[in-house]
N, C-alpha and C positions, 0 to 999 in steps of 0.2 A: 284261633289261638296261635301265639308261634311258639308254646312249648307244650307236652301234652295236660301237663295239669297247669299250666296256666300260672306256676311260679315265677317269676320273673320281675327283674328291675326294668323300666323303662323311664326314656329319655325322651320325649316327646317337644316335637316342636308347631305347633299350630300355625304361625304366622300371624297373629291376630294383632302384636304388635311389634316393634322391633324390640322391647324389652318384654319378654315375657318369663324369663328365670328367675334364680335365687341369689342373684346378684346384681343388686345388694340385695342381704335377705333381711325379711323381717322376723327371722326367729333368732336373729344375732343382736342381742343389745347393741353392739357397739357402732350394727350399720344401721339403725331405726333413726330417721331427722327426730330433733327434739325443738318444742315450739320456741321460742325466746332465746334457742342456745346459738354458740360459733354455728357458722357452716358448715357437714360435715362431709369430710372427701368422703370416707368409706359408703355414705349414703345417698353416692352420684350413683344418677344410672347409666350403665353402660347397655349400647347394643348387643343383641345376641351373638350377631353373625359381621363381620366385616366380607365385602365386596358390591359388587356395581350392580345391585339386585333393588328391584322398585317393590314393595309393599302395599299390593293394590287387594279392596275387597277382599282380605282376609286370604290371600294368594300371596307366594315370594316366586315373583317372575324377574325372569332375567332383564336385564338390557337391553332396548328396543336393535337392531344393526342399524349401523348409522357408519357413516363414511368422514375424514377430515381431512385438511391439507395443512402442513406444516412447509411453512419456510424458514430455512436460516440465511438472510441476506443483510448487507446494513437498513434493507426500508421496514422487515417485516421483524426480526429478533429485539426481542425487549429491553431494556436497558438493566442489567443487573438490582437486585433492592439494597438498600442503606445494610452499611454493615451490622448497624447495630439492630437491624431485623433479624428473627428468629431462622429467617428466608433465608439468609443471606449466602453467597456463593462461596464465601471462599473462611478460611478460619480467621476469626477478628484479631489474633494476632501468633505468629510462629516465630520464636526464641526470641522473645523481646519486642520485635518489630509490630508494626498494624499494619494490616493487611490492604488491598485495594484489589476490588474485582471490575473486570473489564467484560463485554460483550466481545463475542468468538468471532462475533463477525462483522465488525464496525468497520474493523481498517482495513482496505483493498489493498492486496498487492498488484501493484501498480503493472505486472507482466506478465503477459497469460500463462498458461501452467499447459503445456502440453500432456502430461501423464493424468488419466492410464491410456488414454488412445494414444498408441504409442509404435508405429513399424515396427521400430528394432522390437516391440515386445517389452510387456509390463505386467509386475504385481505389484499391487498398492491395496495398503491395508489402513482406512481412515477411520476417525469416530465419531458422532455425533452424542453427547448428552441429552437428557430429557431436558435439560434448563435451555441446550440449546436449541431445543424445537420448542420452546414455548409450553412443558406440555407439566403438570402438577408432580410436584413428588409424591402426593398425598391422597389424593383422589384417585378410588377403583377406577372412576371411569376412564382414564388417562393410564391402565395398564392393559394387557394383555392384546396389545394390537397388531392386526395383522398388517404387514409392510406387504401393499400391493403396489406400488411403483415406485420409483426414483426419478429425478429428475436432475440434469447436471448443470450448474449456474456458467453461463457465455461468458470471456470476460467481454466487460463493461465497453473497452475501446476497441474491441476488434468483430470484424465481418464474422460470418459462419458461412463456409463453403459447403460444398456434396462432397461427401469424402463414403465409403466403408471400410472394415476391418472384417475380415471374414471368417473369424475364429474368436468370439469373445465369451466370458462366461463371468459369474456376480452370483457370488457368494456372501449368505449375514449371516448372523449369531449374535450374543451376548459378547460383549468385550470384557477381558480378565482386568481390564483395567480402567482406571479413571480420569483423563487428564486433566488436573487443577492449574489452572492459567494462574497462580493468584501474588500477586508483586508486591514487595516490600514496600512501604511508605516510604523509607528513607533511602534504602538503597536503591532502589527502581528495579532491583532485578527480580525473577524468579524465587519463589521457596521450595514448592513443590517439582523442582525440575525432572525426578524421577518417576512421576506420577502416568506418565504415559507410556504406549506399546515400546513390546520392547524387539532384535531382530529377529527373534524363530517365529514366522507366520503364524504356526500350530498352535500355539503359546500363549498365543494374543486372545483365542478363545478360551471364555471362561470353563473355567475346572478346577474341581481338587484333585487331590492328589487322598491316597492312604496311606498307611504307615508303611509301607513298602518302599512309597514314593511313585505309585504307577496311580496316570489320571482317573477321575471318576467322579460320578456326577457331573462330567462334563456335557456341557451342550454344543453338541458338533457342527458345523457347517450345515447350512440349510444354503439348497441348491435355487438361489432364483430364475437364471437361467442358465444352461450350460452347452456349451460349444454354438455358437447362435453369433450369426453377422449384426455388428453394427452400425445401421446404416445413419447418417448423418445427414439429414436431409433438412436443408432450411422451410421448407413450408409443415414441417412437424413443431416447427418451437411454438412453446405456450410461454405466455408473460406470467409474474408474478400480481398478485390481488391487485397493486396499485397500477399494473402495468406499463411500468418502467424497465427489469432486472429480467431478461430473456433465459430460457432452459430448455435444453432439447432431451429429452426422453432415453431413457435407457431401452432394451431391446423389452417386452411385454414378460413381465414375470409367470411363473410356472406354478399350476395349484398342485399341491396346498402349499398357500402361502407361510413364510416365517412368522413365527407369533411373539414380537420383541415385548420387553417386561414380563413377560411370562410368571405368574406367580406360580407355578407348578414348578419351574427348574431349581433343582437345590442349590447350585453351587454357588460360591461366593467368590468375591476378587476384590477390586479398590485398592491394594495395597500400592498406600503413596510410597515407598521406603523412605520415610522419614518420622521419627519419634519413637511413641512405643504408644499400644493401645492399653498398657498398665498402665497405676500410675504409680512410674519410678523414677529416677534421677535422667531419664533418656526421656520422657513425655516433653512434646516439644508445643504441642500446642491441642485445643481441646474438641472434642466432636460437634460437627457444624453442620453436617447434609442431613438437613431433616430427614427422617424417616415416618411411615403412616403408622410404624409400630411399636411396642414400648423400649425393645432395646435395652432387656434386662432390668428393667423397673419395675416397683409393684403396683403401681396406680398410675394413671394417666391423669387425675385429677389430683392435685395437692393442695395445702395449706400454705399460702405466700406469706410474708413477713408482716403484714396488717391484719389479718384473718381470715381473710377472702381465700375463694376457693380461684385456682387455677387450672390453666392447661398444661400441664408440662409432656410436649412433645418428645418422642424419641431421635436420637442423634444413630446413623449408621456411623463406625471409627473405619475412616480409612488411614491410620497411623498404622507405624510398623507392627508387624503381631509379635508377639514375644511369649516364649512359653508360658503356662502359669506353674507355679509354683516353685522354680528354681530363681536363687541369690548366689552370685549375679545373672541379670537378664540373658537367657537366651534367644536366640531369632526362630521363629516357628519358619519355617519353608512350606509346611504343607499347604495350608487352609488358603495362600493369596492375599488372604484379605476378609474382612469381617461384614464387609458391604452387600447387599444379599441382590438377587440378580435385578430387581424391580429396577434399582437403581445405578444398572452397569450400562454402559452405553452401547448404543447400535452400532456396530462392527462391519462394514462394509469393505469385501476382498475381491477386490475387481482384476481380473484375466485375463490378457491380451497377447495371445502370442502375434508370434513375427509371421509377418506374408512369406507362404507356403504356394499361393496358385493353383493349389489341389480343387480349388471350387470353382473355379474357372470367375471367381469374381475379378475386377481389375484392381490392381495394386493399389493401398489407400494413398493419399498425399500426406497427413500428418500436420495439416494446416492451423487444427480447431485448438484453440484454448480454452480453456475454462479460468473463471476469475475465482480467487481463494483471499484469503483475509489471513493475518496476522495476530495471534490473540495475544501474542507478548512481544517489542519490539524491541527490548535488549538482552535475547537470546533467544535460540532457537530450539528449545525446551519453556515448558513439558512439551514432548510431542504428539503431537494429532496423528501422524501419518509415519507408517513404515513401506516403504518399497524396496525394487529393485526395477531399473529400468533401462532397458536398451538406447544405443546411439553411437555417433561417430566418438570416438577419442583418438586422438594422435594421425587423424586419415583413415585408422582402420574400423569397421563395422565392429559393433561390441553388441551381439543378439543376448536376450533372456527368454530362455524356454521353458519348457517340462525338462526338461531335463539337465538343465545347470543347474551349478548348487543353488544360483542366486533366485531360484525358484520357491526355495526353501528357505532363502534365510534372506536377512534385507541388505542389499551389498550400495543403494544409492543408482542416481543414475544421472545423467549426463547432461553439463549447462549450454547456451548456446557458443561457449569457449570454447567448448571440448573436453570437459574437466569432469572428472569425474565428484559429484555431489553426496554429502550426508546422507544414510542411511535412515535417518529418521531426524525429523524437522520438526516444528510447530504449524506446518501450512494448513489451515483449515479451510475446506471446500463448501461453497456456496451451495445449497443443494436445496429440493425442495420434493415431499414427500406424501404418497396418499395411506392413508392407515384405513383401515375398515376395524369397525368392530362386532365380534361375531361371536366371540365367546368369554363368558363368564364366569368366574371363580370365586365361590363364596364359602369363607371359611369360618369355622364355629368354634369355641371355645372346648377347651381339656374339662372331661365331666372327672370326676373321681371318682373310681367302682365302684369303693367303702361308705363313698358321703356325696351320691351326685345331687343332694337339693339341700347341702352346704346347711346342715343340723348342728345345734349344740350338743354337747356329749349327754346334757340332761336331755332325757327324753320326752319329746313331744309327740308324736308318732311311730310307731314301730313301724310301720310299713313306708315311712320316708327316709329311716338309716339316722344318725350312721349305724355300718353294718357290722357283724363282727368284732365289738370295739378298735373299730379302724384298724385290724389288722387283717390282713391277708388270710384264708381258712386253711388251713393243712389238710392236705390231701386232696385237695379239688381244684377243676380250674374254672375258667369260665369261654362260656360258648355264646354265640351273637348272633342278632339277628338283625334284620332291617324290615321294614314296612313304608313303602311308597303310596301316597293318597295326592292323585290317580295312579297306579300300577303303571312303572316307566314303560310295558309296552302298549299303552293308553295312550303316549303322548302324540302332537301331531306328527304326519308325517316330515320325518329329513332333522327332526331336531334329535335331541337326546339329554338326556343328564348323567352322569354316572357318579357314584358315589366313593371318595374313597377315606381310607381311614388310618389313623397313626398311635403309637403305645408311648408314653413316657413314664420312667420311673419318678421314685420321692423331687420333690423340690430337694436342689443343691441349698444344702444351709450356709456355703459360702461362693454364692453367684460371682463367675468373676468380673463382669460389667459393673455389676453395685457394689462390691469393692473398690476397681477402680472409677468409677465415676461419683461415688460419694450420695448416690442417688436418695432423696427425702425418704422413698420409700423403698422397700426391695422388696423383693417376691417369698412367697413363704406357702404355706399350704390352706391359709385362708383368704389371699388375693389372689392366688395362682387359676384356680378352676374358673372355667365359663367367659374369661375373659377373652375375645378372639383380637385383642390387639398384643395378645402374648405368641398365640399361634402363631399367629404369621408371622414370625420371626424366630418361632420354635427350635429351630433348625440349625439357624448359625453356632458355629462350632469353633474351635481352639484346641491345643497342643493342653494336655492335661498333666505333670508332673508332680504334683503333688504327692507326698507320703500316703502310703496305704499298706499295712501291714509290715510298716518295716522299711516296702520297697517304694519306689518312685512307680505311680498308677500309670501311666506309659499310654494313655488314649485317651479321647475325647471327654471336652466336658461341651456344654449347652447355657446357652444364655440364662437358661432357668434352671436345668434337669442336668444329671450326668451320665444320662441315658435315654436317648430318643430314638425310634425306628422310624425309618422311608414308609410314604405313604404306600397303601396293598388296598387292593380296589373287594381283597376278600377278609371282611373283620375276624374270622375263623385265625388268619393267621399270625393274629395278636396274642393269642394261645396256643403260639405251635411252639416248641422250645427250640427246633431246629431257626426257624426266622428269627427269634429272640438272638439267637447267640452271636449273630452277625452283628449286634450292637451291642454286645460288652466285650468290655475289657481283658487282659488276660489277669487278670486280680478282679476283676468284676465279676457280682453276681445280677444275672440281669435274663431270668427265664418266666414264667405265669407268673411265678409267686410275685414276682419284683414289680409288675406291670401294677402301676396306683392309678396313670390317667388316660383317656383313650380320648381323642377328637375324629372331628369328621369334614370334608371339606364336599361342594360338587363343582362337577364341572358341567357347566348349563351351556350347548352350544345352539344357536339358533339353525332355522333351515334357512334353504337358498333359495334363489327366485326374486322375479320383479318386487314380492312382497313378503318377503322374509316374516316365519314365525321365530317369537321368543316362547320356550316354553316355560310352564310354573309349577307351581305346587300347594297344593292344599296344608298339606302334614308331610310331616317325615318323622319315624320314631326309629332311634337305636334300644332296642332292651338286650338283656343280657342275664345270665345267671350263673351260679355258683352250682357246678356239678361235680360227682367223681371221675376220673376218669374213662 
């Protein structure tokens, strides 16, 4: 038993099929199909759990590991889809204009690109898109990948000599930001020019910020190699699939590997600064980058304008953020951006200091180019890439070390004029990339304490709820448990699952996404539970101003909720009032009492070896109950 008399609510998950809850339920008139009638959304079934989990003999097992290579070249990167697809790259029109998306890496620049292998010393901070590795916006199995190598594209017209650099280091992360290549029909130029990195290196890593203004939730620099020679050796290059487009290898990455898409990182970024993600008199154009998740909606199934049932996909807003609830528009600073990390780009900060001789290697020569592509050819924005790079200017040596500013910040670096160059360009780098995947995240839908098998208030069972008359019991809190079938110290050796768990308060009755997005349906307290295409996107947050007592509420609000806590790997402290407080407001009450929905996600990592185990699971239950203190 996990309580002593055996009182207790449970939330039980068997695996038996991927629908096996109360959503839709059938003790809801309104979600029951009727024979002869419309189609009804409300009486689509939704999966229980979203992520990369196979449903085998009554088992949810993870992901077999598996390994993939991505290139961005013009023979391997795919041609953008028709605007007028749901797919499409870029926004089908920005202040008027129609839009035109272009591939990152069709058009060569005709002249190698000497940096980051660079003497005088180089940083260089580039990005890569998931659209530009070929890889689904949508699809678990296309997230949470680990980046085991890089590879760097030769240009096209020129030899590769032996060269070393005997000080380099390669750094990744999530990128704060997103660069939209996407050009006017009629003008030809750019819309989104600010949409890319900007010069403070540190910066360019995704994070928020708090009301403070100091980062968090940030995801820091993950170390692939560091201080490590890189040798340039021609009998190292590997071809691309068609083998044509030549790559010589970066120096062997360092375990553990970076894990890009990461659905466990909170922070958010995309902010293109241009529009507004309300809709006010500054919305300059409408949300376009698919998302796998609802994005402040109440259903992912609709009723289209014939009577047919739909898909209606979630859009991330990388538009400008704007406070909510002040007239006229405010600019939020904090949040970045509303685009949640799945969909932030691979951030690659490459580290070249200047020849030292302290390793007794010999001085590099500086010969090798790499070939780069142009994704916009009448400007040099949005940009792909922030440097700073050493070289001759004026006769005199111009070094970038650890220790100039321009280490820190992107100051540009040097043509073969002598001229000192942009700090941040459009040049996009041919590249080509191994992913493995190893770990899995599967996450469940928000149960509701009061009503988790989603009851009418007439009763049909008492021991199904709701409980309480759906409110909260005075004087009590509640305590948690968990039960694992097999017992997670059962599983094979070298894998693991862990469990972890999150608290949201009521449904916001005025969401601000289905305000401003006008969405068929919004979120409410009888679409909101069980759904895990809400969850995973739980999280994304906003400047909250809105009147509360008088005064302006001065903290977050939540795609759904106006009060959500970070995941805790211990459900116990979804009852502690000290962990609560950290997510409310200073007008906010938000302690046991407030807590209406509790979800749960794992994280399933395989073992290692020639033949990798994925592990699984029979059951999983969360129960719960209502005690005194």
């Amino acid at each position: 038993p996990l309580f002593p008399d055996n009182h207790a609510v449970s939330h039980c998950r068997r695996f038996a099929s991927r629908d096996e809850d109360e959503q839709p339920s059938y003790h809801l008139d309104d979600e029951v199909p009727r024979r002869n009638a419309p189609p009804n959304p409300a009486a689509y079934p939704l999966d229980d759990l979203f992520g990369a989990v196979l449903h085998v003999d009554g088992r949810l097992a993870a992901r077999p590991s598996s390994r993939m290579r991505r290139v961005a070249d013009d023979l391997n990167q795919l041609p953008p889809p028709p605007q007028s697809s749901e797919l499409r790259w870029c926004p089908e029109v920005v202040r008027g204009e129609a839009q035109i998306a272009t591939a990152t890496a069709t058009v060569r620049f005709g002249i190698p690109i000497l940096d980051p292998s660079n003497p005088y010393g180089c940083r260089l901070q580039t990005l890569w898109r998931e659209i530009d590795l070929d890889l689904s916006r949508t699809d678990p199995f296309d997230f949470n990948l680990d980046v085991e190598a890089v590879y760097w594209g030769i240009h096209t017209g020129s030899p590769f000599v032996a060269d070393v650099f005997e000080r380099t280091s390669l750094w990744l992360g999530h990128g704060e930001v997103r660069p939209e290549p996407c050009v006017s029909q009629f003008s030809a130029l750019p819309s989104l020019t600010e949409s890319g990195p900007g010069r403070v290196f540190a910066d360019n890593y995704a994070h928020d910020l708090d009301r403070a203004g100091n980062k968090e939730h940030d995801a820091p620099p993950h170390p692939a190699f560091v201080d490590q020679p890189w040798v340039h050796d021609p009998a190292s290059l590997v071809f691309e699939p068609s083998g044509v487009n030549r790559y010589a290898p970066a120096p062997a990455f360092q375990r553990p590997y970076f894990v890009w898409r990461d659905e466990r990182v909170m922070a958010q970024g995309g902010n293109s600064h241009l529009g507004s993600d309300l809709r006010n008199p500054l919305r300059s154009f409408e949300p376009y980058i698919i998302s796998p998740f609802l994005q402040g909606q109440g259903r992912c199934i609709v009723r289209d304008g014939s009577g047919q049932l739909r898909f209606q996909p979630g859009k991330w807003s990388n538009a400008e953020n704007h406070r909510f609830g002040t007239n006229p528009p405010v600019l939020d600073r904090l949040t970045g951006g509303s685009v949640g990390a799945i969909a932030l780009p691979l951030l690659v900060d490459a580290q070249v200091d200047p020849y030292e001789g302290s390793t007794g290697l010999p001085p590099p020569v500086g010969q090798n180019g790499w070939q780069v592509a142009l994704p916009v050819q009448s400007s040099a924005l949005p940009a792909f890439r922030a440097y700073s790079a050493g070289g001759v200017v004026q006769g005199q040596p111009r070094i970038v070390d650890r220790n100039s500013p321009a280490w820190f910040t992107a100051s540009g670096g040097v043509d073969f004029m002598g001229l000192v160059t942009p700090a941040l360009d459009n040049t996009f780098y041919w590249a080509m990339f191994d992913f493995a995947k190893t770990t899995t995240v599967v996450t469940a839908g928000f149960v509701d304490l009061l009503d988790p098998h989603r009851m009418p208030d007439a009763p049909v069972d008492p021991r199904l709820g709701p409980f309480f008359g759906r409110a909260f019991p005075a004087g009590k809190r509640v305590r948690y448990a968990a039960i694992f079938d097999p017992p997670l110290d059962a599983l094979p050796p070298g894998t693991s699952i862990v469990a972890e768990y999150r608290a949201a308060g009521e449904v916001d009755p005025q969401p601000w996404r289905a305000l401003a997005d006008g969405y068929a349906t919004v979120p409410d307290a009888r679409n909101f539970p069980l759904d895990p295409l809400k969850a995973g996107d739980a999280h994304v947050r906003k400047d909250d101003t809105r009147p509360t007592g008088g005064q302006p509420r001065d903290w977050w609000t939540y795609l759904y909720n106006r009060n959500v806590t970070d995941y805790t790997d211990d459900p116990d402290r979804l009852a502690d009032p000290a962990f609560l407080a950290r997510f409310a407001g200073p007008r906010d009450a938000f302690g046991p009492e407030q807590v209406r929905y509790v979800n749960w996600r794992l994280v399933m990592r395989n073992g290692s070896g020639p033949q990798p185990v994925a592990p699984s699971l029979d059951s999983f239950m969360l129960a719960w109950r209502f005690e005194s203190p």
